[in-house]
C-alpha positions as CSV (number, residue, x, y, z in Angstrom):
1,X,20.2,-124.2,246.4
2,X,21.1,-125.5,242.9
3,X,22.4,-123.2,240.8
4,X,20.7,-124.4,236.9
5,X,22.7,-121.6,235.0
6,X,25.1,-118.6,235.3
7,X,26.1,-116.8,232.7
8,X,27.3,-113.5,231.3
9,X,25.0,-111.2,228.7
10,X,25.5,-107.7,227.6
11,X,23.9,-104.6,229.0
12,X,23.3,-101.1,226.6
13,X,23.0,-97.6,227.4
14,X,22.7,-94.7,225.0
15,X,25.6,-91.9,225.5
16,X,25.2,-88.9,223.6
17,X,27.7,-86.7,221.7
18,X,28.0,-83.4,219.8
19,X,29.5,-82.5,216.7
20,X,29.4,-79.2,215.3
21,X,31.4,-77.1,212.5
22,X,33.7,-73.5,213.2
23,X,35.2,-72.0,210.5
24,X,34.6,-72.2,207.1
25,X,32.6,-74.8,205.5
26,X,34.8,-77.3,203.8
27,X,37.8,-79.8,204.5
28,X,38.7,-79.4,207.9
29,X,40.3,-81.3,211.0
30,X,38.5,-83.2,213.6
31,X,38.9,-82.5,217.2
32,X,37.6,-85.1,219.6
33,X,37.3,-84.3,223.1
34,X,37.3,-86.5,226.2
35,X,36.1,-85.0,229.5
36,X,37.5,-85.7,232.5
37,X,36.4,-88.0,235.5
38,X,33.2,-86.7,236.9
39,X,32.3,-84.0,234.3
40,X,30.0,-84.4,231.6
41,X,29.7,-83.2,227.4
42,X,27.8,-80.0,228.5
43,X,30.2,-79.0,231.0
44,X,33.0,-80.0,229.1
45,X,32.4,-78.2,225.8
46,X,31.8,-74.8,228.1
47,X,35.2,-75.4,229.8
48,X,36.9,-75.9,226.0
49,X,35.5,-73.0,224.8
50,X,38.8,-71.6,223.8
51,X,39.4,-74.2,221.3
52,X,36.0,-73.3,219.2
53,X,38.0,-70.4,217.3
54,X,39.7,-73.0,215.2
55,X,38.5,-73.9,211.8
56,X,37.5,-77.9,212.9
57,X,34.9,-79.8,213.2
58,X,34.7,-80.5,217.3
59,X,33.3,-83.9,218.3
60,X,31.9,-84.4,221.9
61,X,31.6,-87.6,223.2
62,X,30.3,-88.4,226.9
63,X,31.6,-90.9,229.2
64,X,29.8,-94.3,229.2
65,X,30.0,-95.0,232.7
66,X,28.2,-93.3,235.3
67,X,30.2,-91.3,238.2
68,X,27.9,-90.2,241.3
69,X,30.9,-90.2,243.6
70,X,32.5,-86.8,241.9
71,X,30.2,-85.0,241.2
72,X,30.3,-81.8,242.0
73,X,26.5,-80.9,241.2
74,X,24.2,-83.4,242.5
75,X,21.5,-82.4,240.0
76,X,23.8,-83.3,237.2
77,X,25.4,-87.0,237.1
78,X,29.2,-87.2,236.1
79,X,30.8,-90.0,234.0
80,X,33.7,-91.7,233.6
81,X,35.5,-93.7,230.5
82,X,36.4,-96.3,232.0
83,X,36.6,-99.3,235.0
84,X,39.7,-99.7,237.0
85,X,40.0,-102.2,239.9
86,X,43.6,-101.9,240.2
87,X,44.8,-105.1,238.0
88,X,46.7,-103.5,234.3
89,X,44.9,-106.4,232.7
90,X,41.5,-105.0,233.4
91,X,42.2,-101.7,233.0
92,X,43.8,-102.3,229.4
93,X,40.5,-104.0,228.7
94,X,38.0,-101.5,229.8
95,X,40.1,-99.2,227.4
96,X,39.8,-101.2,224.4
97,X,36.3,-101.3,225.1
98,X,35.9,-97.8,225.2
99,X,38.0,-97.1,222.7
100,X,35.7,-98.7,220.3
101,X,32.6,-97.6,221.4
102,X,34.6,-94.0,220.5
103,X,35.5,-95.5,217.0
104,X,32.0,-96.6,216.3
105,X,31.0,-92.8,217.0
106,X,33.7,-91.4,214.9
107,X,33.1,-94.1,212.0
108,X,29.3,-92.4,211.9
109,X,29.9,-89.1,211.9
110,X,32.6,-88.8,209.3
111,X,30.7,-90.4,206.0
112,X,28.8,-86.9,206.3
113,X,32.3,-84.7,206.7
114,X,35.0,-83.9,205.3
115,X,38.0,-84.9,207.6
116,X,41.7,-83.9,206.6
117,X,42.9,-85.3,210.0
118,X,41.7,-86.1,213.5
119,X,42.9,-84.7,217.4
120,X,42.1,-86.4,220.2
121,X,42.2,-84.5,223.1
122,X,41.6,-85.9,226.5
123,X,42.0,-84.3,230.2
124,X,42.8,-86.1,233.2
125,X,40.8,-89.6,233.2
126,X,39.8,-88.9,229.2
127,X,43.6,-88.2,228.8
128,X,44.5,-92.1,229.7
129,X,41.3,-92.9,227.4
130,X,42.5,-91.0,224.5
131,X,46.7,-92.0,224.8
132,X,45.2,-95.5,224.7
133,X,42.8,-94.7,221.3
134,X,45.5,-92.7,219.5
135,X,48.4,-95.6,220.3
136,X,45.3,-98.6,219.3
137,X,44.3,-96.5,216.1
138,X,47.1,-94.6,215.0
139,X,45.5,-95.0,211.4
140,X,43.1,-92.7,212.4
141,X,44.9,-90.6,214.7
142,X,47.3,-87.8,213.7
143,X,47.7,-85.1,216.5
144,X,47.0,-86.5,220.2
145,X,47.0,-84.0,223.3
146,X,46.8,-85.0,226.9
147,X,45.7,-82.7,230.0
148,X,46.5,-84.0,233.4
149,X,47.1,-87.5,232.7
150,X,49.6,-90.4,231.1
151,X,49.8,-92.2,228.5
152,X,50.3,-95.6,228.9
153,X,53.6,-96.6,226.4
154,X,53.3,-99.8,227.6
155,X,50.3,-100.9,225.7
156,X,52.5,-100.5,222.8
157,X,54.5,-103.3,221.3
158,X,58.0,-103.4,220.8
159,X,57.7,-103.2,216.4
160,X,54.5,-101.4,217.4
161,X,56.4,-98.5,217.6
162,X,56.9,-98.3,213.8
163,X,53.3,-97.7,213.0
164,X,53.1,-94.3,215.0
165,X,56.0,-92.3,213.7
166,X,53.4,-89.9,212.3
167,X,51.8,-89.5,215.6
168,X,52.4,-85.4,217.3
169,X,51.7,-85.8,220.8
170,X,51.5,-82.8,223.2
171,X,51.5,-83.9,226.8
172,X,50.7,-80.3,229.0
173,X,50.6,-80.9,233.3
174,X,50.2,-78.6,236.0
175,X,53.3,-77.9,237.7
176,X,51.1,-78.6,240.9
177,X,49.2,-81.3,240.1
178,X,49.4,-83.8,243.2
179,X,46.5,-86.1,241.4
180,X,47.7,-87.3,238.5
181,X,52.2,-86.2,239.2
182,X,53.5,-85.1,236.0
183,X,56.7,-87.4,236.2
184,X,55.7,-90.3,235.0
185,X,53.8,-88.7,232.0
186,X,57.3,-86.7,231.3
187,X,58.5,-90.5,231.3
188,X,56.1,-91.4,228.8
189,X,56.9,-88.9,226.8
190,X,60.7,-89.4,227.0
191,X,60.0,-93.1,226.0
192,X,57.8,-91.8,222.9
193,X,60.6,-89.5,221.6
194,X,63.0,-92.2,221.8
195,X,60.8,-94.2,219.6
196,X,61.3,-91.7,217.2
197,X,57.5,-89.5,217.5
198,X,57.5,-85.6,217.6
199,X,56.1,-85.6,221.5
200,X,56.6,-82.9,223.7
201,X,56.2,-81.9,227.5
202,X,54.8,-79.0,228.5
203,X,54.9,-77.8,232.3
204,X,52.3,-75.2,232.8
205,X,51.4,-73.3,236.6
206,X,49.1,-74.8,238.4
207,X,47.4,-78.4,239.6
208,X,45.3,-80.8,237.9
209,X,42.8,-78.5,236.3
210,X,41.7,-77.4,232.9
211,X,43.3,-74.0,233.2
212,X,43.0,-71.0,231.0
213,X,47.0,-71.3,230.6
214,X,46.9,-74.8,229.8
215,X,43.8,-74.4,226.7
216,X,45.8,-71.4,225.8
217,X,49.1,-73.9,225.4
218,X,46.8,-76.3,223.8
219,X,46.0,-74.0,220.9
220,X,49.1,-72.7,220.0
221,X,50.4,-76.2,219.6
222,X,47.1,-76.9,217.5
223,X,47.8,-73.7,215.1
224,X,51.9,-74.7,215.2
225,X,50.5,-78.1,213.9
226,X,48.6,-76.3,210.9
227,X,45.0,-76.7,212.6
C-alpha cells in the first residue's frame, strides 16, 4: 500500500459556559471556575454554591475533552482540560492550548462587563489548568486559588518571575488527600513566595474533595482579598 498523503488538520467542538451576576449591578470581580477531572459546568456550579454570595460576576467554563472513564453518572459524560501521556513537553502544550481556548472565552464575555479584577479558581485537574493560565496570563490574572492540585513553577522562567509579583495565590489541600499529595504543592508554593508573590498554604481535614471546609477557606481568603 502506498501511502499518497498524511497529514494533520484541526478538529472543533462547541463547550459551553455560564456567566452570571451576584450582588449589586456595577463594577465587580470575575471569578472563573475550573471543574475538576470527570465533573462537568452543571455539577460544578452546584458544588460552588458557597461562593455565589459574593458580589462577582462567576464564569463557568466546561472541560474541552471528553472523560467517560470517571464518571460517576453514566447518563451524564465528565470532561477533562487537558491530555497528559506522561512526557512535561506534552503536557505543557495541551495547557497552553487550553489555556487559550479559556482566554478566547474570557476575551468575549468581558466587552459586555465591567471587570475590576479576575480569580481563577480551579480544583484538582482544573487546579493544574488554572496555575498554568494565571502564571501564562498574569496580565489578566490577579487572585489565583487552587483545590487539590499543583501548580507547576516550572513553567515559569527565571526573569519570568518579575511579571507576577502582583499575583495572590491561595493553594488549600486536604490533609488526606492520597491523589493529588499536598507536598509538592506546599513546594510550589514555597518556591512562589521566595519569588517574592503573597502565596499561601492552607492544610484543611480531609482528602481530595471539594469539601464544605475547603469552600468555606476559599471565601474568607476571597473577602480578606477585598472580593
Amino acid at each position: 500500500m502506498d501511502v499518497l498523503v498524511s497529514g494533520k488538520t484541526s478538529f472543533k467542538i462547541e463547550v459551553p459556559y455560564t456567566l452570571f451576576e451576584t450582588g449589586e449591578k456595577g463594577p465587580k470581580p470575575l471569578i472563573v471556575y475550573l471543574h475538576g477531572r470527570g465533573q462537568y459546568l452543571d455539577l460544578f456550579k452546584k458544588k460552588t454554591e458557597a461562593l455565589h454570595e459574593l458580589n462577582a460576576y462567576h464564569l463557568y467554563i466546561q472541560g474541552p475533552y471528553p472523560e467517560l472513564t470517571h464518571t460517576p453518572d453514566r447518563e451524564k459524560i465528565g470532561f477533562s482540560w487537558y491530555l497528559y501521556n506522561g512526557k512535561q513537553g506534552s503536557f505543557v502544550k495541551s495547557l497552553e492550548y487550553t489555556a487559550e481556548f479559556i482566554q478566547e472565552i474570557i476575551d468575549g464575555v468581558v466587552p459586555f462587563i465591567k471587570v475590576t479584577r479576575l480569580c481563577m479558581i480551579g480544583y484538582s485537574m482544573g487546579g493544574y489548568q488554572g496555575g498554568y493560565f494565571a502564571l501564562s496570563r498574569w496580565k489578566h490574572t490577579n487572585e489565583l486559588i487552587v483545590i487539590g492540585g499543583r501548580i507547576k513553577t516550572e513553567v515559569v522562567s527565571e526573569n519570568g518571575w518579575q511579571n507576577l509579583k502582583h499575583l495572590n495565590v491561595l493553594a488549600l489541600h486536604g490533609a488526606g488527600d492520597e491523589q493529588v499529595l499536598p507536598g509538592p504543592q506546599q513546594d510550589s508554593i514555597r518556591i512562589m513566595k521566595e519569588q517574592g508573590l503573597h502565596a499561601e498554604f492552607e492544610s484543611v481535614d480531609g482528602g481530595h474533595a471539594l469539601t464544605p471546609d475547603i469552600l468555606a477557606s476559599a471565601l474568607r481568603w476571597l473577602k480578606k482579598m477585598g472580593y
